[in-house]
Structure formats: structure tokens, C-alpha cells
C-alpha positions as CSV (number, residue, x, y, z in Angstrom):
1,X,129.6,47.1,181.0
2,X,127.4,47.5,177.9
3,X,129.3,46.0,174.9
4,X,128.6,47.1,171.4
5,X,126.8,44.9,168.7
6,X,128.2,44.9,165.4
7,X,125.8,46.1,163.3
8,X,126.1,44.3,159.4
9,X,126.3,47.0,156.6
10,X,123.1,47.0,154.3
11,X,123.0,44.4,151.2
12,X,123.1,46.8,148.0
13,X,122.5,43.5,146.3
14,X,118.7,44.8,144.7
15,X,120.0,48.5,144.4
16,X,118.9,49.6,140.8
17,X,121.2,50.9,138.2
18,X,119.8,53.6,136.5
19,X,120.8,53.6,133.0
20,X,120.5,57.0,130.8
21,X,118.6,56.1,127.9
22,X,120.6,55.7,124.6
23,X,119.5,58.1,121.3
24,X,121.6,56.9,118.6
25,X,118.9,58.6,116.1
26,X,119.6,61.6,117.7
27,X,123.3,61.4,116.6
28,X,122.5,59.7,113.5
29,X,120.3,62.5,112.3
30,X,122.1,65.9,113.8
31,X,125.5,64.4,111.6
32,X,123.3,63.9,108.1
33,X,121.9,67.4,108.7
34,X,125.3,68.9,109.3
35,X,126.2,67.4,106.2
36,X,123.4,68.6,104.0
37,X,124.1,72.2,106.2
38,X,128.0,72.2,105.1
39,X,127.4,70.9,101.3
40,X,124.8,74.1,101.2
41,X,126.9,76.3,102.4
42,X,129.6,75.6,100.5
43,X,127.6,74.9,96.8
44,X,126.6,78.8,97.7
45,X,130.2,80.2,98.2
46,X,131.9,78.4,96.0
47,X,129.1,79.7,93.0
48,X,130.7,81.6,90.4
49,X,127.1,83.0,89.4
50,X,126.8,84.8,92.8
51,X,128.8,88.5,93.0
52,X,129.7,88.4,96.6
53,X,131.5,92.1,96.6
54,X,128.2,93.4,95.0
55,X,126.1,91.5,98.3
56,X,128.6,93.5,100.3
57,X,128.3,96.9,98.4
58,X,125.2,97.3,98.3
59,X,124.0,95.7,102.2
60,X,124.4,99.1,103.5
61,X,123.9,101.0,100.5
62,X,122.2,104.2,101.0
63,X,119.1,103.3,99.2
64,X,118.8,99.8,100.8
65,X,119.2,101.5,104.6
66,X,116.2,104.2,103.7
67,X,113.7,101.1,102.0
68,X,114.6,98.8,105.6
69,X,113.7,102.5,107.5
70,X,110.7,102.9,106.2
71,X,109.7,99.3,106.5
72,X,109.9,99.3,109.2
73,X,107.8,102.9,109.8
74,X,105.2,101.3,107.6
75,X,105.1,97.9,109.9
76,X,105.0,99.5,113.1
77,X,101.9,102.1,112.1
78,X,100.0,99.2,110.5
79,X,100.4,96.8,112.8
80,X,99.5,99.1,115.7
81,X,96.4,100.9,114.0
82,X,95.6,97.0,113.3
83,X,95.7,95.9,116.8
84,X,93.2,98.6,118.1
85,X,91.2,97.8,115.0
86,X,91.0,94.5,115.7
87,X,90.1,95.1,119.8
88,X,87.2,97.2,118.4
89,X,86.2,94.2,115.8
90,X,86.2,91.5,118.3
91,X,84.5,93.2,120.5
92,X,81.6,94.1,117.9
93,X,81.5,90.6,117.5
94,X,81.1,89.5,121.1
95,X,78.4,92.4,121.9
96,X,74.5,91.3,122.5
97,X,74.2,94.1,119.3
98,X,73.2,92.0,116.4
99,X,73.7,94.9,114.2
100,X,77.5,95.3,115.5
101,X,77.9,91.5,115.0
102,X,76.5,91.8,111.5
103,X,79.0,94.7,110.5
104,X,81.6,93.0,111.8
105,X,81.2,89.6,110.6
106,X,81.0,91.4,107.0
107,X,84.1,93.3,107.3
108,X,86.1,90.1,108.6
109,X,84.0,88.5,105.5
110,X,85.1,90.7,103.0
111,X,88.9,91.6,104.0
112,X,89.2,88.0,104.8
113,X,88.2,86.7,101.4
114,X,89.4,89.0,98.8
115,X,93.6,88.6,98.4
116,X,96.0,91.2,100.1
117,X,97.3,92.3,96.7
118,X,93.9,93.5,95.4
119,X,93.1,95.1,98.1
120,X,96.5,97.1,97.6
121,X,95.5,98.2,93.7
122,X,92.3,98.7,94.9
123,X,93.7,101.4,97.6
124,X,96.6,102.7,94.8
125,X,94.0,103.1,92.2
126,X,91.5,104.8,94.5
127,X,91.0,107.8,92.3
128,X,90.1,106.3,89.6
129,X,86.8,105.2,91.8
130,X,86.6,108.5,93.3
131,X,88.6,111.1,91.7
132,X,87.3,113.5,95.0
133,X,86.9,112.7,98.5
134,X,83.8,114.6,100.0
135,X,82.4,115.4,103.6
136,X,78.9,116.4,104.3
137,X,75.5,115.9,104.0
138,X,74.2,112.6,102.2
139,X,71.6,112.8,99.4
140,X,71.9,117.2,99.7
141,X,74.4,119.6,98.2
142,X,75.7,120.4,101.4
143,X,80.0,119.9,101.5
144,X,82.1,120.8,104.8
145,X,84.9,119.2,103.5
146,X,86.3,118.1,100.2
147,X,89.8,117.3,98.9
148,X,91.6,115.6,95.6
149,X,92.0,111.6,96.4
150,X,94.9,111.2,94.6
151,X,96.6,114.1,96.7
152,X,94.8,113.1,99.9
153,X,96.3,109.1,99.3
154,X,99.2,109.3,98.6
155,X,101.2,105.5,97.6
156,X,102.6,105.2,101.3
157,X,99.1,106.1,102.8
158,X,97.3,103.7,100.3
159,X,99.4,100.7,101.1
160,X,99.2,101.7,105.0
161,X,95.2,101.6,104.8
162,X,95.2,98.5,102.7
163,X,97.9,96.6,105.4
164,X,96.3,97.8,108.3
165,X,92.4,96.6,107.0
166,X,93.6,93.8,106.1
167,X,95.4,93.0,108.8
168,X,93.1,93.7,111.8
169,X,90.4,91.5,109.8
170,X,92.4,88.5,110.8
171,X,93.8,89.7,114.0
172,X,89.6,90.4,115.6
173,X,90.0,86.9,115.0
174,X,93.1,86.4,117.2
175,X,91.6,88.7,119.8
176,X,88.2,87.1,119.8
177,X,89.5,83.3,120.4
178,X,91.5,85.1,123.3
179,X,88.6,86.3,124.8
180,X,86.2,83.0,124.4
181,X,89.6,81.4,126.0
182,X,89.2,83.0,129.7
183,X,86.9,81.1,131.8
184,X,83.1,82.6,131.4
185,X,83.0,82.9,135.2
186,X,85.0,85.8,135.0
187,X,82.6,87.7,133.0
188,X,79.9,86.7,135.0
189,X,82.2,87.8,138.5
190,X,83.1,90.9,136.6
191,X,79.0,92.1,136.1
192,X,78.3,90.9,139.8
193,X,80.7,93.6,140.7
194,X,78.8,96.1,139.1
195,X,81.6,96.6,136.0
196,X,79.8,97.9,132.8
197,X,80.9,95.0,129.4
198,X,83.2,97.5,128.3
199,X,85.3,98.1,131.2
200,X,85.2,94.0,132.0
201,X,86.6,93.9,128.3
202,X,89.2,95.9,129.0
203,X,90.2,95.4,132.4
204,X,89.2,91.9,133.1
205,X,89.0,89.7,130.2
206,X,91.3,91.2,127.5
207,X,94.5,91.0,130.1
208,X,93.9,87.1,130.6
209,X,93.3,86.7,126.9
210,X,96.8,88.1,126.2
211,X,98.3,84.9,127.1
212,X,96.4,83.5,123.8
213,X,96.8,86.6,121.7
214,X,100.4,87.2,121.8
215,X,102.0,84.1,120.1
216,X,99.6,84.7,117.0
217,X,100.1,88.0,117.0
218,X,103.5,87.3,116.8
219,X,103.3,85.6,113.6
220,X,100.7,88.1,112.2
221,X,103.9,91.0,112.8
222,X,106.3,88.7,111.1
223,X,103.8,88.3,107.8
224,X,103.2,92.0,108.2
225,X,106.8,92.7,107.7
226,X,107.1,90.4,104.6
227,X,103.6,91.7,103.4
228,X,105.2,95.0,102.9
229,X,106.9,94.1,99.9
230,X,103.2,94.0,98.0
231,X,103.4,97.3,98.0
232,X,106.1,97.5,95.1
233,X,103.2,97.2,93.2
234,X,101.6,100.9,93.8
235,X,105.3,101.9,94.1
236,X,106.3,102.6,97.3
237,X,109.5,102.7,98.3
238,X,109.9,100.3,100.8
239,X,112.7,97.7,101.2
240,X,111.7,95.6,97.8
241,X,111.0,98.3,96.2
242,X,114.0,99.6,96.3
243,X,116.4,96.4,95.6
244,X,114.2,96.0,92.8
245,X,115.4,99.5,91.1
246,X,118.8,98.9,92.3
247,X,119.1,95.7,90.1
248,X,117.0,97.1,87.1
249,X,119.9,99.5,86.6
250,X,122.7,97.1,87.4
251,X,121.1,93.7,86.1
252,X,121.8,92.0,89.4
253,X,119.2,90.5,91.0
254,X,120.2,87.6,92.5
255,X,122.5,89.6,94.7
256,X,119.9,91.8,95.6
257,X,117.4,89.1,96.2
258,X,120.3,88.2,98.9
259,X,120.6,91.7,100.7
260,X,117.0,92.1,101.0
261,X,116.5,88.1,102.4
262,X,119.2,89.4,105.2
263,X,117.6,92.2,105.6
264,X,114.3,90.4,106.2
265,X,116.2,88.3,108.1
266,X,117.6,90.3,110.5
267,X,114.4,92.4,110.8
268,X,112.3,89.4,111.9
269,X,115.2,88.4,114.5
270,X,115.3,91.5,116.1
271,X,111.6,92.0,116.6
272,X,111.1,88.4,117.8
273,X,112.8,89.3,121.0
274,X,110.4,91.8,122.4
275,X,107.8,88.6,121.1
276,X,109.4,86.1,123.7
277,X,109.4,88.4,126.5
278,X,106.1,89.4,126.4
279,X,105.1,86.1,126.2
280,X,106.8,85.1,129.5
281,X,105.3,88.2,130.8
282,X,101.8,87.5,130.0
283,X,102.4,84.1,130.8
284,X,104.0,84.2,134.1
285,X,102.0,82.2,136.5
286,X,101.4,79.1,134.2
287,X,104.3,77.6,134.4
288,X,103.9,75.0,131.3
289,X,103.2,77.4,128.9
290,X,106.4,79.7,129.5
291,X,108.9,79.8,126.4
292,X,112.4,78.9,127.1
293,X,115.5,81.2,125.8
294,X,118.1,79.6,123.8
295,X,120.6,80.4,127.3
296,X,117.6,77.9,129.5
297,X,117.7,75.3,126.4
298,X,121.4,75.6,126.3
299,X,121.6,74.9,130.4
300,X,119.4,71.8,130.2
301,X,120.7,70.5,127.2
302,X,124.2,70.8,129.3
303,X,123.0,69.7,132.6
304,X,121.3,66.2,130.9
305,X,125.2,65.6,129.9
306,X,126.6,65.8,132.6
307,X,124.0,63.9,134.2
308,X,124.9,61.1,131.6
309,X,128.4,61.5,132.3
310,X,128.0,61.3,136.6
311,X,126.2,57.9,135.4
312,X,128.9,56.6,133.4
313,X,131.5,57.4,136.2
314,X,129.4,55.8,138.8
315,X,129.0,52.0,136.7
316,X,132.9,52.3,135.8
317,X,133.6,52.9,139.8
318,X,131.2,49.9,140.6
């Protein structure tokens, strides 16, 4: 009859503890900003110099919501007339043309060097340049076409010209570091195939290069928005432009400095969604390089707690 051997149980005398590592800076440093945070907070609302019923009054004030509306218009025009602008720029620059390189290194030259707010007088003040805008025949009497400048550019089309020039001068950039990004074998798999440059631009290279172009786009949008407020200057009546009228007339401008920060605020907020996601979109595939929400930081941030806590449970148990 087979009798059973007792088997000893196995030593857990080398079995390593692992400790979580200790961050006291961490702690240290979150409690002396929340300090500086709450003292902030509260030197602002306890400010006797700050109108808090006028911030409210005038938040949604009729004027303030119709300067945020068009804005936004003038954002959205500009920074999409900019975009195919700068497709076309980059492009010039990367053809085998060396006269498309050279107009397009000069145009990137000259918007790129000269300041945004000149180039918005410049654009206001048109008619005083060219008090008529002409088309037809060059060096000949010959006119198809011909129109007053200061009816044909109006303030709000002036400022959208200037903002979108400017703006697709530095976004070719953006575009043109996405395309030297993707890998130069796809270029060269793209003509084997027969595919003429342009259509490898488009359908080859320029989708890969999105994972490059869309996080500085990004921040081009967000400047865009705040670059709108230049355009007080030729008076149109964008966000600014308004607040600033509102407090000529009742001498606060503090409190309107406030309503149109939220304002920017909340603008910038809202249009950095649409940001993250097509970031994650363009980037899906490439793991390392995909942006977290605030719900995924949230959920590891929780998840290395109560990993910390299972560890201090398991040492008081042994």
C-alpha cells in the first residue's frame, strides 16, 4: 500500500517585498500650490476694486454675445482658408519647381518677418495705397473689372485677409515638417506605383503627416483666436472690440478685461476638444504618442492608489 510523503511547504524566506516608492515632494509641493491657489482666489474676491455684479451683467450682455459670435466666424474662415493656403505653400516648397520654391520661400519670408499688427493697418488702410481695385490687361487700357477698395474691403474682410496670410505663412511651415516627417520610402513606393506627386501628396504623404501637423496646428487655432483682438485696431467688431466700447462709456475696464478673459477662456476650452480627438485619431496605431483624457489620467492616477494601498495591507498582514 503506497503511503504518502509529506511534502515540506516552500521557504518564503528570500521572497521580495516590494515597496511603493515614497514622493513626499509630490505632497510637499501640490499643498504650497494649493496655498498660493486659495490666497489668489481669495485676494480676487475679497477686492473692493473689482465690480463683481457688473462681471455678471455684462457676461451675457447683448453686445458681448454678438463680438464672441463673430469671433468666432472670423476664426473659423481664417483658419480654414489658412490651412488650404498653407497645403498649397508647402507643397510649392517641396516641388522640383525652383520658381515655386522661390515664391514661396518669399511669401513665408515676408509674412513671417513683418509683425501681425502691420500687416492688419496695412490691409485696413488699403485704399489709401490703391484707392481702386482693377482687372484686366497689364501695361494696356483694357479693364474687365474694376471696383472702389474701400467698398470692396470692407474692416471684417481686411482683418480676415491679413489673419488668414499671415497665418498660413507659418502653418506651410507646420505642414512642410509633417511631410519631411514620413519616411521617404513612401514617396518613392508611391511613384513606383505609377501615382503622379500630386496625388502621392494628397493621398499618401499628407495623411501620415497629420500625426505631426495636428498638435501645432492646434496651438496655431488657439493664437488665431487671441490674434483676433488685433483687429480693434481697424475697428471691427469682434469680441475686444466690443468690451472695449462697453467700458469707454461706463469707465469699467477691469471688469470687462474679466468677461472677455472668460470668454477667451471658455472659447479655447471648447475648441480644444475636437483638438484631442483628432489627435488620437490621427494617431491611432502609435501607441506612445496617443494623448490621454483627463477620465484615463484620472483612472491611473486612482489605480496607482490603490495599488499603494493593496501593498500596505499586504506588509501589515505579514
Amino acid at each position: 500500500m503506497a503511503t504518502k510523503v509529506a511534502t515540506a511547504a516552500p521557504s518564503r524566506e528570500f521572497d521580495n517585498v516590494v515597496h511603493p516608492l515614497r514622493r513626499p515632494g509630490r505632497w510637499v509641493s501640490t499643498v504650497v500650490i494649493l496655498f498660493l491657489l486659495v490666497a489668489f482666489v481669495q485676494a480676487i474676491a475679497t477686492n473692493k476694486n473689482i465690480d463683481f455684479p457688473t462681471i455678471g451683467e455684462f457676461m451675457f450682455h447683448e453686445r458681448i454675445l454678438s463680438g464672441v459670435q463673430l469671433t468666432l466666424v472670423i476664426t473659423v474662415i481664417s483658419m480654414v482658408a489658412a490651412a488650404i493656403l498653407a497645403v498649397i505653400i508647402a507643397s510649392m516648397r517641396m516641388s522640383g519647381n525652383p520658381v515655386l520654391v522661390a515664391v514661396a520661400a518669399i511669401y513665408v519670408w515676408a509674412f513671417r518677418g513683418t509683425p501681425l499688427l502691420v500687416q492688419i493697418v496695412i490691409w485696413g488702410y488699403f485704399g489709401l495705397i490703391f484707392d481702386k481695385i482693377t482687372l484686366g490687361i497689364p501695361f494696356t487700357d483694357i479693364v474687365f473689372w474694376q471696383a472702389d477698395t474701400n467698398t470692396l474691403l470692407t474692416a471684417l474682410v481686411a482683418g480676415i485677409i491679413a489673419l488668414t496670410l499671415n497665418e498660413a505663412a507659418y502653418s506651410s511651415e507646420i505642414v512642410r515638417s509633417g511631410m519631411l516627417s514620413v519616411d521617404e520610402g513612401q514617396r518613392e513606393a508611391a511613384a513606383s506605383l505609377g501615382m503622379s506627386p500630386a496625388y502621392c501628396f494628397m493621398r499618401v504623404l499628407l495623411p501620415q503627416a497629420m500625426r505631426v501637423i495636428i498638435p501645432p496646428m492646434g496651438n496655431q487655432l488657439i493664437s488665431m483666436i487671441k490674434n483676433t483682438s488685433l483687429l480693434s485696431l481697424i475697428a471691427v467688431l469682434e469680441l475686444y472690440t466690443q468690451a472695449t466700447q462697453i467700458s469707454a462709456q461706463n469707465l469699467r475696464q477691469v471688469e470687462l478685461l474679466i468677461v472677455v478673459s472668460i470668454w477667451y477662456l471658455a472659447i479655447v476650452s471648447v475648441l480644444s476638444v475636437p483638438q484631442h480627438y483628432l489627435e488620437r485619431y490621427f494617431g491611432r496605431g502609435s501607441t506612445k504618442n496617443q494623448p490621454q483624457t483627463l477620465m484615463e489620467k484620472a483612472r491611473e492616477y486612482t489605480g496607482s492608489i490603490q495599488v499603494q494601498r493593496a501593498h500596505k495591507r499586504k506588509r501589515r498582514g505579514n
